[in-house]
C-alpha positions in Angstrom: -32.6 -81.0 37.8 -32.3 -79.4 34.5 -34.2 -76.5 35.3 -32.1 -76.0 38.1 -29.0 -75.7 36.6 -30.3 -73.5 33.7 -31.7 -71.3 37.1 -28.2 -71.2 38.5 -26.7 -70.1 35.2 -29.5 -67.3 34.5 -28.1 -66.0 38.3 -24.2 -66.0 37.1 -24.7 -64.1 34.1 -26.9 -61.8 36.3 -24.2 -61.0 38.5 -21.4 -61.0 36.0 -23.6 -58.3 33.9 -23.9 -56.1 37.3 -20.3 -56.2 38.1 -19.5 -54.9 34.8 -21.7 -52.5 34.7 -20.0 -51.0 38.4 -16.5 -51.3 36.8 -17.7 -49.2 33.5 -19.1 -46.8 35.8 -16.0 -46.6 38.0 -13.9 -46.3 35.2 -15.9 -43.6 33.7 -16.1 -41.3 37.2 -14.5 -38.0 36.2 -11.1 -38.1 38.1 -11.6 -35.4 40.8 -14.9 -34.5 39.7 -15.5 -31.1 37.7 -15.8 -29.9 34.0 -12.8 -31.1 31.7 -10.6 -27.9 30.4 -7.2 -26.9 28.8 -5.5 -24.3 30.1 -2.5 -22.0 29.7 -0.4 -20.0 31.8 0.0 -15.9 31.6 3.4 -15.0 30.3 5.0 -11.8 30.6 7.3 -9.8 28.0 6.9 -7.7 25.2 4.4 -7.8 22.3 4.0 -6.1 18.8 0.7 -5.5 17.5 1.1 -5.9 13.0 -0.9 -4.5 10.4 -0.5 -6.5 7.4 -0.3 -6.7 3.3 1.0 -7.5 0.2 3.0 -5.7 -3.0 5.6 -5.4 -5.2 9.4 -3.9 -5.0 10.4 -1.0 -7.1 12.9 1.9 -7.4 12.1 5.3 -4.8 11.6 7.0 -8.1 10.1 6.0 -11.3 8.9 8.0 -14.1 7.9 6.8 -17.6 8.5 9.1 -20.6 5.7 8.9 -22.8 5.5 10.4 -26.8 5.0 13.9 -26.4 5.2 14.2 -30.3 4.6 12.3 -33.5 7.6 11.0 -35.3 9.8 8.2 -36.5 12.3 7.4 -33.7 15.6 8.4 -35.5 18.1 7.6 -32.6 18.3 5.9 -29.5 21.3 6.4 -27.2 20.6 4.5 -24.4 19.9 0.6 -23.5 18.1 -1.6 -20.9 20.1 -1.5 -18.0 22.2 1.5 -18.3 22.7 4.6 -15.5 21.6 7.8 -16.6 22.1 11.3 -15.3 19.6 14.0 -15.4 19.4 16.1 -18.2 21.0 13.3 -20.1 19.9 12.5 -24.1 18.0 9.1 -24.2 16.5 9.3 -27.5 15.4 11.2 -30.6 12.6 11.4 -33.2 13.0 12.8 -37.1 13.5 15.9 -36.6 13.8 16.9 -40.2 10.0 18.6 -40.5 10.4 20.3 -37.4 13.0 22.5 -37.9 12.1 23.2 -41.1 9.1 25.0 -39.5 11.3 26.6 -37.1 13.0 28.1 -39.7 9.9 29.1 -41.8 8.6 30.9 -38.4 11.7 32.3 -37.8 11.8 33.8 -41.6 7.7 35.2 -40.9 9.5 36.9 -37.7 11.8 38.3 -39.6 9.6 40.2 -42.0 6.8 40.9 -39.6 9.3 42.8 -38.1 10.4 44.7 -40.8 6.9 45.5 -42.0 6.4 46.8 -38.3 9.4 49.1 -38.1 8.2 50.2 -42.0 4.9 51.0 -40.4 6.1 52.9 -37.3 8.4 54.9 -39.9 5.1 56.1 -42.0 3.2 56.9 -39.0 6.1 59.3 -37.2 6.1 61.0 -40.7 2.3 61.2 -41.2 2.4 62.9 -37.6 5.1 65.2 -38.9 3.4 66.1 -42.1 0.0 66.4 -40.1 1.9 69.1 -37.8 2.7 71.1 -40.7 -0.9 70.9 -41.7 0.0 68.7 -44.8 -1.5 65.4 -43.6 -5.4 65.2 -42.8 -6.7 63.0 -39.2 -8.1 61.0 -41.9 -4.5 59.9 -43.1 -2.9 60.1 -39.5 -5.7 57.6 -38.5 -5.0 55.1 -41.5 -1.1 55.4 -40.7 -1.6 54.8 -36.8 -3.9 51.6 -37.7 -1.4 50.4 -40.2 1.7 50.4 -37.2 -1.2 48.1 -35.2 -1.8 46.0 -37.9 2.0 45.2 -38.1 2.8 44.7 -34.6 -0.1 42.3 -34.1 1.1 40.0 -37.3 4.7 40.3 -35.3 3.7 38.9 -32.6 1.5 36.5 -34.0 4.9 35.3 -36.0 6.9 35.1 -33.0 3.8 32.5 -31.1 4.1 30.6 -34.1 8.1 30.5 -34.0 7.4 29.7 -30.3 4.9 27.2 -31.2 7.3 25.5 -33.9 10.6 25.2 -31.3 8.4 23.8 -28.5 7.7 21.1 -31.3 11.2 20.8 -32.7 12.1 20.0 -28.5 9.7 17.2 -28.2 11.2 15.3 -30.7 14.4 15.1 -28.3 14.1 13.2 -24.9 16.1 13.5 -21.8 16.4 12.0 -18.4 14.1 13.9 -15.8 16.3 11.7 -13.1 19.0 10.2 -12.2 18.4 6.5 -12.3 18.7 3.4 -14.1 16.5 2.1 -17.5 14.7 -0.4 -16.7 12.4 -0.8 -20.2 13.0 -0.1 -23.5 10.1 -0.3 -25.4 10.8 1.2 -28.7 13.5 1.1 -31.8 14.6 3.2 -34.6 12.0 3.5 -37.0 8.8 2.6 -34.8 6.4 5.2 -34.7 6.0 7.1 -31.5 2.2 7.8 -30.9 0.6 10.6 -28.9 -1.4 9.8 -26.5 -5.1 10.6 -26.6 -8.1 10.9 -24.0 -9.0 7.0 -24.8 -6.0 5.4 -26.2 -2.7 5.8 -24.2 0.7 6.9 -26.2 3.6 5.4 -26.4 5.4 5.1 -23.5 9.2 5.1 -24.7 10.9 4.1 -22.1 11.0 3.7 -17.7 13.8 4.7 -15.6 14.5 4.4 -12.1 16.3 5.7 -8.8 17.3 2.1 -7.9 19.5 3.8 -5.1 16.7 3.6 -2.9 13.7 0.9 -2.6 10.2 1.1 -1.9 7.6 -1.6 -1.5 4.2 -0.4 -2.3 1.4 -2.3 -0.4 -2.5 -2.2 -0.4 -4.3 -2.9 2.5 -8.1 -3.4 3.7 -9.4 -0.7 5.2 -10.0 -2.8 8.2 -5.8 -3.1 8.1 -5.1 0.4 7.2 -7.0 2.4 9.9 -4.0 1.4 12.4 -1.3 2.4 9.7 0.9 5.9 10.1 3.8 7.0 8.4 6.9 6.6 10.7 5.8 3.6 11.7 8.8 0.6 11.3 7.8 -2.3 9.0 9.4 -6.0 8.4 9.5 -6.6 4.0 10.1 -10.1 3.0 10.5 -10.7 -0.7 9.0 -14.1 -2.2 12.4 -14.9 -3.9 14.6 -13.9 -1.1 12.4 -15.3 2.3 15.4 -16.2 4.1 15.9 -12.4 4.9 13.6 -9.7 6.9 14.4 -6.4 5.6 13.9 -3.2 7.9 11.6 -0.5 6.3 9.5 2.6 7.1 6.2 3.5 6.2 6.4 6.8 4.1 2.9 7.7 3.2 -0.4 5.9 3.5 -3.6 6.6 1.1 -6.3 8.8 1.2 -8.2 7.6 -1.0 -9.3 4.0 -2.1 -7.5 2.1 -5.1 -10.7 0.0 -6.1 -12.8 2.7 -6.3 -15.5 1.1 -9.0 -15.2 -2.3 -6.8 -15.9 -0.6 -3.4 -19.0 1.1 -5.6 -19.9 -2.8 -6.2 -20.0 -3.6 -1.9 -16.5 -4.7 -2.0 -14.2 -3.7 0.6 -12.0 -0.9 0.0 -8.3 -1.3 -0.5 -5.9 1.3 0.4 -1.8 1.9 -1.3 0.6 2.1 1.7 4.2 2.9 0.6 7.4 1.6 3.1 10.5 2.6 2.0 13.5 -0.2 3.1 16.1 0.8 5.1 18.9 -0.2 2.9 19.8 -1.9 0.0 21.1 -5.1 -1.0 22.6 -6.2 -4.6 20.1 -9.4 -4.8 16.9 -6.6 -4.9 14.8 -6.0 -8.5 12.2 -4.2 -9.4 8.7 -5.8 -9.5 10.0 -8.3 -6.9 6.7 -9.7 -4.9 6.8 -8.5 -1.4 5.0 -9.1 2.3 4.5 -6.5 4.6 3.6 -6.5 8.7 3.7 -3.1 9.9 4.1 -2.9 13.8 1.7 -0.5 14.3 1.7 -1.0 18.5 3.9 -2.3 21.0 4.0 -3.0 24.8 7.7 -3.6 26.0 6.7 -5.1 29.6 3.2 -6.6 29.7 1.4 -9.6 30.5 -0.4 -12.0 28.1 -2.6 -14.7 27.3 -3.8 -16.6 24.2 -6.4 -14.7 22.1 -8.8 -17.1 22.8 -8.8 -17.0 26.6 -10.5 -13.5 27.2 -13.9 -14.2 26.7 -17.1 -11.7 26.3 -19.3 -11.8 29.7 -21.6 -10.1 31.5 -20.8 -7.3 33.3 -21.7 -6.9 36.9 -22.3 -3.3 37.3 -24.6 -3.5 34.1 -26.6 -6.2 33.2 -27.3 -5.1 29.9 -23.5 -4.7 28.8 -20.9 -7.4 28.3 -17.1 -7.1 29.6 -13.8 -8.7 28.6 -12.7 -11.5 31.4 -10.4 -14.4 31.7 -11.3 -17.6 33.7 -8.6 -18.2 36.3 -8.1 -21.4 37.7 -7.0 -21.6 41.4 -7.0 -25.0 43.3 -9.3 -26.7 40.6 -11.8 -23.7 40.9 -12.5 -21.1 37.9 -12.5 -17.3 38.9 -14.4 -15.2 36.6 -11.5 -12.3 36.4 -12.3 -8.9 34.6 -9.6 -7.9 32.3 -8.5 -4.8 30.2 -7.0 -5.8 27.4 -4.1 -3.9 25.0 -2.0 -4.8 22.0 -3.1 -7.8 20.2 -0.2 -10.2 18.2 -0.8 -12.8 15.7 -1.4 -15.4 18.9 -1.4 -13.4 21.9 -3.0 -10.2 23.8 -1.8 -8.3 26.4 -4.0 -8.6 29.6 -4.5 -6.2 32.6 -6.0 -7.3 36.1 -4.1 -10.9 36.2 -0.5 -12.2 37.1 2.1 -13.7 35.2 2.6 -17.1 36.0 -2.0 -17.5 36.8 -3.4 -20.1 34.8 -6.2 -19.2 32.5 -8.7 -21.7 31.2 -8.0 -21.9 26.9 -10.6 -24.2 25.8 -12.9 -25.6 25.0 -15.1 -23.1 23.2 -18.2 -24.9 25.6 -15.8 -24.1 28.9 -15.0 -20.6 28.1 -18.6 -19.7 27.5 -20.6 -21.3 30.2 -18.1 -22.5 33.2 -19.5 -19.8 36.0 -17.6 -18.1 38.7 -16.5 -20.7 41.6 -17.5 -23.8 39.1 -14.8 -27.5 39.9 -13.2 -27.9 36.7 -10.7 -30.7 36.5 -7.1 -30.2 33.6 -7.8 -32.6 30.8 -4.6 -31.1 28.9 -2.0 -28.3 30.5 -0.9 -26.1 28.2 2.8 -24.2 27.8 3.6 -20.9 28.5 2.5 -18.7 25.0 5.4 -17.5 22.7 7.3 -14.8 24.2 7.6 -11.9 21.7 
C-alpha cells in the first residue's frame, strides 16, 4: 500500500515538472518570431558637418616690445591697462651715454670734414702749380691720395654718427599700434637685457588691438584637413558658456605646431585662427575658448543615426564592401544601398531611402549579420533623430 502511494506521488511530480517546463517554453517563444532589434526612423532637415578644437582669446593684434638696447629704464609713461596710439612714447632707458656718443660722432664729422675740404684745397693747387710746371706727378699723386684719404675718414665719421643715433633711438620706445597694454613687465631702474641667440631679452611690455578678437585654435590634422578660411565657426568661452559667439576662420596652418612631437610619432597639430564677429565688454585676453567649425552643410536632406549605415558586401563586386542601411518593412529587413554625405555629431545624411523608413539601429550583432529578407521582431522603437 505504501509503495503505491509513494508510486502515485513519483507520477504527480512527473507531470507537474512537464507542465512547467511547457509554460517556461511558451513564455519564452519569441513574440512573432524573428531576431530582436532597435530601430529608428529617417528624419529629414538640415545638417552641419563640424570640425573641432580648442584655444585661447586674444586681441586681433598683439606685438611685444622687446630690449633693443642695454640700459637702465629711466622713465615709464604708460601703465597696465591704458589705450595707446601709434607712434605714442611708452617708455625710456638712460640715455645719458648715448648721446654723449652722438655728440662725439657728430664732432669727428665735423673735422673729417674740414680735413677733407683742406685736402681737396691742396690738391686743386698742386694741379695748378703742376700746370705751370712747378709741381712734379710725384707731388700731384701724394696730393690726390691725401683728398682720398680724407673723404674715406668722412665718411667713416658720419657711419659712426649714424651708428651712435640709431643707438641713442633704441633707448626710447613707442607704440607700433594702436591698442591697449596688457603687461607691464618692467620698472624704473631694472635693467633692460638684449636678447641673445640662447637667452631671450627683456620683453618690456605687450600691447593689443582689443577692438577686434581672435581665438586661436590647434587642431589634429585629422580635424584640420576639412578646415578653410571663410568658413563660419561657433566660439564658446569657458567663463562665459551661456553664450555662442559667431566667428570666421581667417587663416589655417601650413605647417605643424609640434613639430619635434610629430618627429617622436605623435600626431601633428595644426594653429587655426577665427576671428569673432563682434565684441562684447565681458571678453579678455587669454580667455579659454571651444571651437566647432561648420565646415559642410546640407540644408534639405535625409538622415539616420551614425550607427545605422553599416559596411557590406557589394553586389556588383564581391571583393569590395558598400555603405547600406537595413530597412524594415512589415517585420522584414531590406538590405538598402546608401550614399552617404555630411556627417553631424549624431547623424548622417543618407541617399537611396525615405524620410519617415525605419532603419534597424542596433544591436551591433543585428547590423552585422541580419541578411536581406531576414523576420526580425522590434524589441525597442526608437524616436525620430535630432533635427538640426
Amino acid at each position: 500500500m505504501a509503495d503505491r502511494k509513494r508510486h502515485g506521488r513519483a507520477i504527480w511530480i512527473i507531470a507537474g515538472i512537464v507542465v512547467l517546463a511547457v509554460v517556461i517554453s511558451i513564455v519564452a517563444r519569441p513574440k512573432g518570431g524573428g531576431t530582436p532589434v532597435m530601430v529608428a526612423v529617417a528624419d529629414s532637415g538640415s545638417l552641419e558637418e563640424k570640425a573641432s578644437g580648442s584655444g585661447w582669446l586674444e586681441g586681433v593684434s598683439r606685438v611685444e616690445i622687446s630690449a633693443e638696447q642695454m640700459g637702465i629704464i629711466d622713465s615709464i609713461y604708460v601703465s597696465e591697462g591704458d589705450t595707446v596710439r601709434v607712434g605714442q612714447i611708452l617708455l625710456t632707458l638712460d640715455q645719458s651715454s648715448a648721446v654723449t656718443a652722438v655728440n662725439d660722432a657728430s664732432a669727428a664729422v665735423y673735422a673729417a670734414d674740414i680735413a677733407r675740404d683742406q685736402a681737396s684745397r691742396q690738391y686743386e693747387r698742386m694741379l695748378a702749380l703742376g700746370e705751370a710746371g712747378l709741381a712734379s706727378d710725384e707731388e700731384i699723386m701724394q696730393a690726390l691720395e691725401a683728398r682720398q684719404t680724407a673723404q674715406a675718414r668722412l665718411q667713416q665719421a658720419c657711419a659712426a654718427r649714424e651708428s651712435a643715433s640709431e643707438t641713442l633711438e633704441k633707448t626710447s620706445y613707442s607704440s607700433p599700434i594702436d591698442g591697449v597694454v596688457t603687461a607691464l613687465n618692467v620698472e624704473v631702474g631694472e635693467m633692460a637685457v638684449v636678447g641673445t641667440m640662447n637667452n631671450p631679452g627683456t620683453v618690456l611690455l605687450k600691447i593689443e588691438d582689443m577692438s577686434r578678437f581672435v581665438v586661436r585654435v590647434t587642431m589634429v590634422e585629422s580635424e584640420v584637413v576639412s578646415v578653410g578660411q571663410g568658413m563660419p565657426a561657433e566660439v564658446t568661452l569657458d567663463a562665459l558658456q551661456d553664450t555662442v559667439f559667431a566667428g570666421t576662420v581667417t587663416s589655417v596652418g601650413l605647417a605643424a605646431e609640434n613639430e619635434t612631437a610629430v618627429m617622436a610619432g605623435e600626431v601633428a597639430e595644426y594653429e587655426v585662427t577665427i576671428e569673432l564677429d563682434g565684441g562684447d565688454p565681458r571678453l579678455r585676453s587669454g580667455m579659454s575658448a571651444s571651437v566647432d567649425i561648420i565646415t559642410a552643410t546640407s540644408g534639405d536632406c535625409v538622415f539616420v543615426p551614425v550607427q545605422c549605415v553599416v559596411p557590406r558586401p557589394d553586389p556588383a563586386d564581391s571583393t569590395a564592401e558598400m555603405d547600406a542601411v537595413l530597412r524594415v518593412s512589415g517585420g522584414v529587413v531590406e538590405v538598402v544601398p546608401v550614399v552617404t554625405g555630411v556627417s553631424g555629431a549624431m547623424d548622417i545624411e543618407v541617399l537611396g531611402i525615405s524620410a519617415g523608413d525605419s532603419v534597424v539601429s542596433g544591436p551591433v550583432e543585428a547590423l552585422r549579420d541580419l541578411a536581406d529578407g531576414e523576420r526580425i521582431r522590434t524589441e525597442h522603437q526608437g524616436g525620430r533623430p535630432r533635427r538640426r
